[in-house]
C-alpha positions in Angstrom: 97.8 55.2 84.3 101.2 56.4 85.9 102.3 59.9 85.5 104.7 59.0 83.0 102.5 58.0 80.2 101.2 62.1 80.6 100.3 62.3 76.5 97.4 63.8 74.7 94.7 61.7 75.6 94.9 63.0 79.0 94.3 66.0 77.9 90.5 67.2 78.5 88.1 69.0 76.6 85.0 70.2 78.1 82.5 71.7 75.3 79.5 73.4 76.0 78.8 74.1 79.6 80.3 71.1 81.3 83.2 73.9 82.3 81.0 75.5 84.4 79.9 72.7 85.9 83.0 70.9 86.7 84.3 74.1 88.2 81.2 76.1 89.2 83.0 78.3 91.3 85.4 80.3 88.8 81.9 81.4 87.5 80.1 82.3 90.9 82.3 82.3 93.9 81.4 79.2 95.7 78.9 76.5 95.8 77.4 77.8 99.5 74.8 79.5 100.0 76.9 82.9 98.2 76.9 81.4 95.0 73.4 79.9 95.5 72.0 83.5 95.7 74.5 84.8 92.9 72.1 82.9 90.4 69.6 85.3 91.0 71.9 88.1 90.6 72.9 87.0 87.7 69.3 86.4 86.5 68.4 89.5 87.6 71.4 91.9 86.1 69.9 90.9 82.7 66.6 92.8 83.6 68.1 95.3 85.1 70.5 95.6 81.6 66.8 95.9 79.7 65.9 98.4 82.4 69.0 100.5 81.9 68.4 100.8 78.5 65.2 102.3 78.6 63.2 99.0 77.6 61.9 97.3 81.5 60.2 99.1 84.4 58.8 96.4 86.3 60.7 93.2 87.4 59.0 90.7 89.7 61.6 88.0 91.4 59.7 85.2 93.0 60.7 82.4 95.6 58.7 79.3 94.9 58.0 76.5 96.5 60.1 73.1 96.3 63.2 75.9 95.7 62.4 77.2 92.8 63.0 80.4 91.7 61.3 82.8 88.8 62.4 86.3 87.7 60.2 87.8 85.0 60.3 91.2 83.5 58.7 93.5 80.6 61.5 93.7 78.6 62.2 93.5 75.2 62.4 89.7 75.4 65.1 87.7 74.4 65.3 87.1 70.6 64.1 83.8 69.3 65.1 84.1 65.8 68.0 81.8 64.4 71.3 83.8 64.6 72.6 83.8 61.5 75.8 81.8 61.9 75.5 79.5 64.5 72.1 78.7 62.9 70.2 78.0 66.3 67.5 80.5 68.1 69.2 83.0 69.7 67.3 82.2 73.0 69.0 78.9 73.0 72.4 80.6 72.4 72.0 83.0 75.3 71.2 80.1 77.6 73.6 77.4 76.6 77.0 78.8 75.5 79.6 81.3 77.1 80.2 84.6 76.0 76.8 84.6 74.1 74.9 88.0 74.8 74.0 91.3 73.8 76.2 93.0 75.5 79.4 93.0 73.9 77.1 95.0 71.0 77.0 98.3 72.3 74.2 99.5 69.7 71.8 96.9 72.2 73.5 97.9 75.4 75.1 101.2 76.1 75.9 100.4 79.3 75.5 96.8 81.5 76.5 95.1 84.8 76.6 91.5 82.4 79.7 92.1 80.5 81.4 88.6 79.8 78.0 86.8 78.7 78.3 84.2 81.4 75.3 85.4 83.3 72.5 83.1 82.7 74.0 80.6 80.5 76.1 79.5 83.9 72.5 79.4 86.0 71.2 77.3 83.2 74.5 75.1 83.3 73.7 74.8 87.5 70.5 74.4 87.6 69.0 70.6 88.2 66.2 72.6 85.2 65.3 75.7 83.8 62.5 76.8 81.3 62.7 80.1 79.4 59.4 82.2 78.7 59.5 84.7 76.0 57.2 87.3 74.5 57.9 89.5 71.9 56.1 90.3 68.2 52.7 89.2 69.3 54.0 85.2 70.2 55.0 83.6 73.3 57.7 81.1 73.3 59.4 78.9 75.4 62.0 76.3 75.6 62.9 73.8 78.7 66.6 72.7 79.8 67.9 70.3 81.9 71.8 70.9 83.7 72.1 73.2 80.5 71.4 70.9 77.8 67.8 71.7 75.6 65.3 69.4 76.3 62.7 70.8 74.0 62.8 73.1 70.7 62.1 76.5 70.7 58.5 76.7 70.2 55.1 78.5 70.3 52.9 78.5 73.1 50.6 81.2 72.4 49.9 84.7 71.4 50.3 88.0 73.8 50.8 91.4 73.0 53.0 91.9 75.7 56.4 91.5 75.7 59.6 90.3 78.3 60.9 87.5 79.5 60.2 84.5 82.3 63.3 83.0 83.9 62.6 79.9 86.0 64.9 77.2 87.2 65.1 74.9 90.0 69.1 74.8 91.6 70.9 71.5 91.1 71.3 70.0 94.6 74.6 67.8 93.6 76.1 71.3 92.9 74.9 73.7 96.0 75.4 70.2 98.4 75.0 72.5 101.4 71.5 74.3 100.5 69.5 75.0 97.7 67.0 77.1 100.0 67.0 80.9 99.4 67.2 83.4 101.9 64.7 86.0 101.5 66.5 88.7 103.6 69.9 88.2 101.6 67.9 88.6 98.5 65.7 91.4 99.6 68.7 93.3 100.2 70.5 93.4 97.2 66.7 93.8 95.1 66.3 96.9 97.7 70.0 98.1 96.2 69.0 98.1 93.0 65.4 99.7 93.2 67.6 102.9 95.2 69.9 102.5 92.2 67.8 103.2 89.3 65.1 105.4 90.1 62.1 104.4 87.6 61.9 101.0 88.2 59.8 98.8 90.7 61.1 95.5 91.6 58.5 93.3 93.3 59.4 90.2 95.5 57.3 87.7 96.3 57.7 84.6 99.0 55.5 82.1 97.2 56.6 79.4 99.6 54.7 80.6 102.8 51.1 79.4 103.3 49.8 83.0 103.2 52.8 84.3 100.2 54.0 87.4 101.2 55.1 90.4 98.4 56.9 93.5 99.0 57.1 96.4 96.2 60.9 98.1 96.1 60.3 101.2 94.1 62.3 104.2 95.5 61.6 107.7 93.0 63.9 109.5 95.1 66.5 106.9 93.6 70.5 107.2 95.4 68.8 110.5 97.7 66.3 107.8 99.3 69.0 105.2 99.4 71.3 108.1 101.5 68.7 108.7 103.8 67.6 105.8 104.6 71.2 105.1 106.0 71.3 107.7 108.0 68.3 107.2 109.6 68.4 108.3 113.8 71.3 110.5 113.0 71.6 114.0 112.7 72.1 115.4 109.2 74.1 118.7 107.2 72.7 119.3 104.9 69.2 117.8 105.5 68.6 117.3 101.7 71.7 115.4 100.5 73.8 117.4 98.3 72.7 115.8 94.7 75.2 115.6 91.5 73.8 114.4 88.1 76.1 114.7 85.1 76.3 113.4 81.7 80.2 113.8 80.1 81.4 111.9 77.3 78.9 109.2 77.7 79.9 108.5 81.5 76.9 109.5 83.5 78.2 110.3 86.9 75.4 110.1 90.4 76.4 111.2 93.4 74.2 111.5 96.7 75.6 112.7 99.7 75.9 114.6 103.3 77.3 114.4 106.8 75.8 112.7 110.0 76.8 113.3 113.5 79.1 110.4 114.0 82.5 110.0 113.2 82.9 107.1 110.7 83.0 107.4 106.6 80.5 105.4 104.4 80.8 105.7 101.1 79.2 103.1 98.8 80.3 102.9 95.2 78.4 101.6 92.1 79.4 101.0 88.4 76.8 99.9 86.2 75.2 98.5 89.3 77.8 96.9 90.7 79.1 97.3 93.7 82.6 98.4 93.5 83.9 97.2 97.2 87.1 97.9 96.3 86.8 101.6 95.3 88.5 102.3 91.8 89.2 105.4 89.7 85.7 106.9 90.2 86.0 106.8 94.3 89.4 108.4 93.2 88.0 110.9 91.4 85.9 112.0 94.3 87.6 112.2 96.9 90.5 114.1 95.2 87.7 116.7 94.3 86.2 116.8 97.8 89.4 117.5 99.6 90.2 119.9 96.6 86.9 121.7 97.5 86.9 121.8 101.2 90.6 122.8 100.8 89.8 125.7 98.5 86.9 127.2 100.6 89.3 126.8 103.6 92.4 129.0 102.2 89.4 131.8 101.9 88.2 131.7 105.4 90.8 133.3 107.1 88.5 132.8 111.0 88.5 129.1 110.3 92.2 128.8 108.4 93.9 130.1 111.5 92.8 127.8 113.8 95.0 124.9 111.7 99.1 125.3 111.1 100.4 127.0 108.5 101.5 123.7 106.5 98.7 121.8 107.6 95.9 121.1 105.2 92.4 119.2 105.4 93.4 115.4 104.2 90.5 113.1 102.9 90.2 111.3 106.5 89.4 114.5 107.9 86.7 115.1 105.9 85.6 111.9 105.4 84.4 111.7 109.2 80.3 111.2 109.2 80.3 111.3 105.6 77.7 109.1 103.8 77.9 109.2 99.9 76.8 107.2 97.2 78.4 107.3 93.7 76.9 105.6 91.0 78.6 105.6 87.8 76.7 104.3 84.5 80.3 103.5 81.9 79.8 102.4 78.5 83.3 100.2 78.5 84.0 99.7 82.0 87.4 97.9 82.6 87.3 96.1 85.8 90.4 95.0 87.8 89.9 91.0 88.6 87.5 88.9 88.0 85.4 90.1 91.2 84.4 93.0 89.3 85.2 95.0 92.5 87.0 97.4 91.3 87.0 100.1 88.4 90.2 100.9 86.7 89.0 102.9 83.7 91.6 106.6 84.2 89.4 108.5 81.8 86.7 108.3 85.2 89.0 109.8 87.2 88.9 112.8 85.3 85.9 113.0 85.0 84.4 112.5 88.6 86.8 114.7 89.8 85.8 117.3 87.8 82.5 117.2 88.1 82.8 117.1 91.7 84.8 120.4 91.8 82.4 122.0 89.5 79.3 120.8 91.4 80.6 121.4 94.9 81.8 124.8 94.1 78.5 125.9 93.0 76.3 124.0 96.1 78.6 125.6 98.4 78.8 129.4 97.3 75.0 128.9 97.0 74.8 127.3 100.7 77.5 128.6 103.3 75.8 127.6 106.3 76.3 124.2 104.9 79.7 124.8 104.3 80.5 126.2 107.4 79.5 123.0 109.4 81.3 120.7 107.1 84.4 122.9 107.5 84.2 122.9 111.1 83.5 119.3 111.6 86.6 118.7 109.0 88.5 121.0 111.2 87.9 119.2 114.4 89.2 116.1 112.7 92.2 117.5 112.0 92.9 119.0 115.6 92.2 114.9 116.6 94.1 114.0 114.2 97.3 115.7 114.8 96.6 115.4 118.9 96.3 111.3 118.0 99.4 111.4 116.2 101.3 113.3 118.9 99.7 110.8 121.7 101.0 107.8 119.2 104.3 108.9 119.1 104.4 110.0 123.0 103.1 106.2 123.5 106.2 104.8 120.9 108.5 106.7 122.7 107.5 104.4 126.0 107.1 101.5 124.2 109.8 99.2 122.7 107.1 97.9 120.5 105.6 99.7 117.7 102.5 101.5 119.0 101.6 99.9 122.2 103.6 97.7 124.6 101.9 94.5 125.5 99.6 94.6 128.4 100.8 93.3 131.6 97.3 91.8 132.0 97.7 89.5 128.7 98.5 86.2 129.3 100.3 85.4 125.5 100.7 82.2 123.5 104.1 80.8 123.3 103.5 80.1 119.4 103.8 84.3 118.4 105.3 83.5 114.5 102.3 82.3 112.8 99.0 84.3 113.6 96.8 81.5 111.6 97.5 79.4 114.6 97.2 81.8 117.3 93.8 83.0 119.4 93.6 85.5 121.7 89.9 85.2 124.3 89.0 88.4 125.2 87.4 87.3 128.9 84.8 89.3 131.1 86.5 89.4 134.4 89.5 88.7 136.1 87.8 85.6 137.6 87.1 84.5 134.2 90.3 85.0 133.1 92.1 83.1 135.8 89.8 80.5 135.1 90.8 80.3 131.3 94.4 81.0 132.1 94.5 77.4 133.8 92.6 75.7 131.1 93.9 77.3 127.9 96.5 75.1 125.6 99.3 77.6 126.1 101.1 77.4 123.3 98.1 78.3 120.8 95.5 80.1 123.2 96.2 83.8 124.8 94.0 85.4 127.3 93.4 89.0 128.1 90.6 89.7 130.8 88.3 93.1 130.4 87.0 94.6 133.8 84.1 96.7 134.1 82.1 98.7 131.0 84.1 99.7 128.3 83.4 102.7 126.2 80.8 102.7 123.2 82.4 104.0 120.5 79.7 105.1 118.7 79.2 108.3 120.6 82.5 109.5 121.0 85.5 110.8 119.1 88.4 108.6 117.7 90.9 110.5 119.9 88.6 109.1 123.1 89.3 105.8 122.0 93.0 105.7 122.2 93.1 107.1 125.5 90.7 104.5 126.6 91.9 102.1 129.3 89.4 99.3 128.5 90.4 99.4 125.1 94.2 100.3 125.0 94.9 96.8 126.0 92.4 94.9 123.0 94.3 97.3 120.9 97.8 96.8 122.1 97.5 92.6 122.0 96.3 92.9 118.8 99.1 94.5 117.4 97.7 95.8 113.7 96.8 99.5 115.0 93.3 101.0 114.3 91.3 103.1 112.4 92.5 104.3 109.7 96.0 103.0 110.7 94.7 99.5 111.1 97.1 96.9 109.0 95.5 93.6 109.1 98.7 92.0 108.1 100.5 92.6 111.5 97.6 91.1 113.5 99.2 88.3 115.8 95.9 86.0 116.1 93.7 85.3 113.4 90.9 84.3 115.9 89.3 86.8 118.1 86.9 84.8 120.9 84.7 87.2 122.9 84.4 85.1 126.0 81.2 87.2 128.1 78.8 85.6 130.6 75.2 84.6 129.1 73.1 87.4 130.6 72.8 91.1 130.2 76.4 92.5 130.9 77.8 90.0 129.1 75.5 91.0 126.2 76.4 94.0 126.6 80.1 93.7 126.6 80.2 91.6 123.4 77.9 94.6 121.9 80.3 97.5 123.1 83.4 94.9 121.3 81.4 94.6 118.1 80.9 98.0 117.7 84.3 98.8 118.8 85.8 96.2 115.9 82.8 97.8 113.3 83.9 101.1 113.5 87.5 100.6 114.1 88.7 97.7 112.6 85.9 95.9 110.5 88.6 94.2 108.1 88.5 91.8 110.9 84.6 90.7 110.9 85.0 90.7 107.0 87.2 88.0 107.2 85.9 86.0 109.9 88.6 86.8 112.5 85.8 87.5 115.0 84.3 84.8 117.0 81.6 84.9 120.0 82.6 81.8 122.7 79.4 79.8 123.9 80.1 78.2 127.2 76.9 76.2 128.1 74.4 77.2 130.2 73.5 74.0 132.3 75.4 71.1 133.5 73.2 68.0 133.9 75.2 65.3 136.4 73.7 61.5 137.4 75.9 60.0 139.8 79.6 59.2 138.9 78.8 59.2 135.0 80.0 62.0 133.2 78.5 65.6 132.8 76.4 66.6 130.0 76.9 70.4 129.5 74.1 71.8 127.9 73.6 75.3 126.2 70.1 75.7 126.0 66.8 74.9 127.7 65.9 72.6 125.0 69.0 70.6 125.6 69.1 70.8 129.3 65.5 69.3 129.0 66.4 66.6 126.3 69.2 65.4 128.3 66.8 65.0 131.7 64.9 62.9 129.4 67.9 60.9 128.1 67.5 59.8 131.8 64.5 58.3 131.9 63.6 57.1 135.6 66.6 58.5 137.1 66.1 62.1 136.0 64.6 63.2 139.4 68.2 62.3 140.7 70.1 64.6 138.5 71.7 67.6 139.9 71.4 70.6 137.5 73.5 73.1 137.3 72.7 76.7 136.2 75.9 78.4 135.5 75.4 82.4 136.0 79.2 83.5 134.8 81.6 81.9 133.7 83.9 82.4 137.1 81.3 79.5 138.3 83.7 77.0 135.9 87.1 76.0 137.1 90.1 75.9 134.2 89.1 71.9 133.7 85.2 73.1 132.8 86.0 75.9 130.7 88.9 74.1 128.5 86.3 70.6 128.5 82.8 73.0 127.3 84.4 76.4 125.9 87.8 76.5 124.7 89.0 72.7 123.8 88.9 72.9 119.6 87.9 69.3 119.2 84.5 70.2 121.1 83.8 74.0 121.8 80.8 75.4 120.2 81.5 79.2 118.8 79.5 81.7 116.7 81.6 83.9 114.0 80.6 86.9 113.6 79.5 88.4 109.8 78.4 91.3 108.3 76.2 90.2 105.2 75.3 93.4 104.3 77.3 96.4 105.5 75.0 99.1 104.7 72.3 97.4 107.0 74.9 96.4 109.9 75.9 100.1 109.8 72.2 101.5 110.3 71.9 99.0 113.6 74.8 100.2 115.3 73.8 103.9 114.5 70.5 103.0 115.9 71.0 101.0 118.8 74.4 102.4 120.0 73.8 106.3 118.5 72.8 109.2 120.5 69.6 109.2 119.0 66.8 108.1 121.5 63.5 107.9 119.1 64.8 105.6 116.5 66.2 103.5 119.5 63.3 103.3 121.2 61.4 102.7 117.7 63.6 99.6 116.7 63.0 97.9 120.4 59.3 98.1 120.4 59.3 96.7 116.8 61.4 93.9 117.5 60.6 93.3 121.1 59.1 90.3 120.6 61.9 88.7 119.5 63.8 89.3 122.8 65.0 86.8 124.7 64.7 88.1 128.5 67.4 86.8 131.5 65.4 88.0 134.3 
């Protein structure tokens, strides 16, 4: 049919759930291995809803085998009585039509994560099957699906006492094409969230699918306190208790856990409902203005402390946000999220609230505790000293520069294509051997090169002034181009690929690890969107004759490409490559940089809270944790010796 004969019976109507599966990912992000898990979110939010209510303590989430997945809890238990006007069980509702739930009545749900009622009715819609398990008034009931449709009538199994409800489904594999296998340490994670989150419940998870099934109980009394700690762990902590806020105004129950560490970078995780609010909102708002208001407040009075600032100057948020760890967990009756992420809060009435609770709280915990306050003043204060020394050093730096920030190091070789950063890649090379070495190979008008000499600085133990007076790290800075810390703008970023390029042994390991933490602490926008990239030049090249080089980047494939030789393979001449200055440009373009045949490794941080703790540990000043982590995981390592 052409386009001209557009008329009404091109128009479509998709009833039921086929919406959701035609376009699976306006309902839950993607059909990879995110969305994948996201039906046991979503599975799992309506347990957590019963728990928030008062009505479930004990939810057990279960990986089966042949990927199947069950979440069970002692809830109420879905009703199974007909609804009154769409004259079907109410079980059946839940699970096969949008916006079906209880919790647009607020007389079921005072507050819930599941607000549009697309929850479980979409991992019914995605799922290849899915059987429901119910118990409640002295029956247990069930009913079986198949890609959302019924397949079976609501019926009565048996009798039980007990009550909740049984969630088990199998993932549709001509949805998730890419895997339908779960990842037990991406969902332990976010189970492990919301066990700190809400205090009186115990979420077990189970790995049914291992010869010997493994189960781990995530029950955390100590609730958002444990979750702070637990952070912080190997760091150094005012006030060793986190300072704990628990307030109930106008129905908005505001919880906030928090304290200061030793190191220099803010994290502060925010919750509403149980969701994690990446993007901050009016709650995150509402604290900080209170905290600076605070701090501010005790400053005026301390006229030993006051005098060591400028008259105009006062304490901003990023001054006192240095070290800080906080969790805020709001529970909101009618949350009103901006976007259909969820990931940010945008009710104003929460503003006003947090913040004044947070003023009102402080003020109290401080008068009470000075010793307390007195560190966290100081430490503020010595973020402000940096702060204004930084500036000055900036604008010294502008001053010399025709460039805004930083002129462009004379050791970075740039691309000729500087107008369109999707296009462009910068390698950040160990060595100037390296680097000539790439120079020669690279495709010019896409590919810069800037070669590092020597140890750079680790970041993690020093102060952000330190940094921009760093000569190993000036020039990553400079080329660049988008600033950093707090004045990083990833929108002027000239390359939207960054290609650590280190030799495979121990310094290079150790140079990409000093980078990584560098672009954590300073710059982490760009691992969040998958700027970041390690190189993997091969390790062996395995040469018969005059026939062409296999390049090989591990034992295994040195060892399967000998036997690709058969006979001969006692004539092949291996070659162990040590650096990468062993390569000429030819080499490196063929095995490392060429786009039509390099292999590289982009870097992620699934879980931020959890990449944070491993950088404390392994690059903090802390020895014992340090030392703990590497005999717990030594047998892991992989030794170049």
């Amino acid at each position: 049919m052409s386009a001209d004969n557009y008329g009404a019976s091109n128009i479509q109507v998709l009833k039921g759930l086929e919406a959701v599966r035609k376009r699976p990912g306006m309902y839950i992000g993607s059909t990879g291995p995110r969305g994948l898990h996201h039906l046991v979110y979503e599975t799992v939010d309506n347990s957590i809803d019963e728990a928030m209510a008062g009505f479930c303590d004990n939810i057990v989430v279960a990986l089966e085998k042949d990927d199947v997945c069950r979440v069970e809890d002692n809830g109420r238990g879905i009703p199974v009585d007909i609804h009154p006007t769409e004259k079907i069980s109410a079980l059946e509702l839940v699970l096969t039509r949008l916006h079906a739930g209880g919790k647009f009545d607020k007389g079921s749900y005072k507050v819930s994560g599941g607000l549009h009622g697309v929850g479980v009715s979409c991992v019914n819609a995605l799922s290849d099957w899915m059987e429901a398990t119910v118990k409640r008034d002295g029956h247990i009931y069930h009913q079986k699906y198949e890609r959302g449709i019924p397949k079976t009538k609501v019926e009565v199994i048996g009798d039980s006492d007990e009550h909740g409800t049984t969630i088990r489904w199998k993932a549709d594999k001509t949805i998730f094409t890419e895997t339908t296998t779960y990842d037990y340490d991406v969902l332990k994670e976010r189970l492990r969230e919301l066990a700190f989150l809400n205090s009186g419940i115990k979420i077990t998870f189970r790995d049914e699918r291992l010869e010997t099934p493994k189960e781990e109980v995530l029950q955390f009394l100590g609730g958002i306190n444990e979750f702070v700690k637990s952070i912080d762990i190997g760091k150094t902590v005012v006030p060793l208790e986190p300072i704990y806020i628990n307030e109930n105004k106008d129905d908005v129950i505001t919880e906030i856990s928090m304290h200061y560490n030793s190191s220099y970078s803010e994290n502060v995780q925010s919750y509403v409902n149980d969701i994690h609010t990446r993007d901050g909102g009016t709650h995150l708002e509402g604290f900080k203005n209170g905290l600076r208001f605070v701090l501010n407040k005790f400053l005026d009075s301390n006229e030993k402390l006051k005098k060591q600032l400028d008259k105009d100057e006062k304490l901003t948020y990023e001054d006192i946000s240095s070290g800080l760890t906080a969790i805020i967990s709001m529970k909101v009756p009618e949350p009103e999220f901006e976007g259909q992420t969820k990931e940010k809060l945008g009710n104003t009435e929460v503003r006003t609230i947090v913040d004044q609770i947070v003023k009102e709280k402080l003020t109290i915990y401080f008068e009470q505790n000075p010793a307390d306050l007195e560190a966290i003043l100081k430490k503020g204060l010595d973020e402000a000293k940096a702060r204004i020394a930084a500036r000055k050093a900036k604008d010294n730096m502008r001053k010399k520069s025709s460039l805004d920030g930083f002129g462009l190091p004379e050791k970075l070789s740039d691309c000729s294509e500087k107008h369109d950063p999707e296009h462009c890649e910068v390698y950040i090379v160990e060595g100037d051997s390296a680097g000539g070495s790439a120079k020669k190979g690279r495709d010019p008008k896409h590919q810069a090169i800037l070669p590092l000499w020597g140890k750079m600085l680790n970041v993690e133990k020093v102060r952000p002034e330190k940094v921009i007076d760093n000569d190993k790290l000036q020039p990553v800075i400079a080329s660049l181009g988008a600033g950093f810390g707090k004045d990083f703008n990833i929108n002027k970023l000239r390359y939207h690929k960054i290609i650590i390029m280190a030799d495979a042994d121990v310094d290079g390991s150790h140079i990409r690890t000093l980078l990584l933490t560098f672009f954590f602490r300073y710059m982490p926008e760009l691992i969040e969107k998958g700027y970041v990239y390690l190189a993997m030049p091969p390790l062996f090249k395995v040469k018969l004759g005059k026939k062409e080089p296999v390049y090989c980047y591990s034992d295994a494939e040195r060892d399967a490409a000998l036997e690709a030789l058969g006979d001969q393979r006692d004539k092949a001449e291996v070659q162990r490559y040590k650096g990468l200055g062993e390569m000429d440009g030819d080499q490196l373009w063929e095995t490392t940089m060429d786009p039509s045949r390099r292999k590289m490794r982009v870097v992620t941080i699934p879980d931020a809270i959890a990449a944070d703790k491993i950088f404390s540990v392994c690059m903090g000043e802390e020895v014992e944790p340090r030392r703990q982590f590497i005999e717990s995981n030594s047998s892991y390592a992989n030794l170049d010796i």
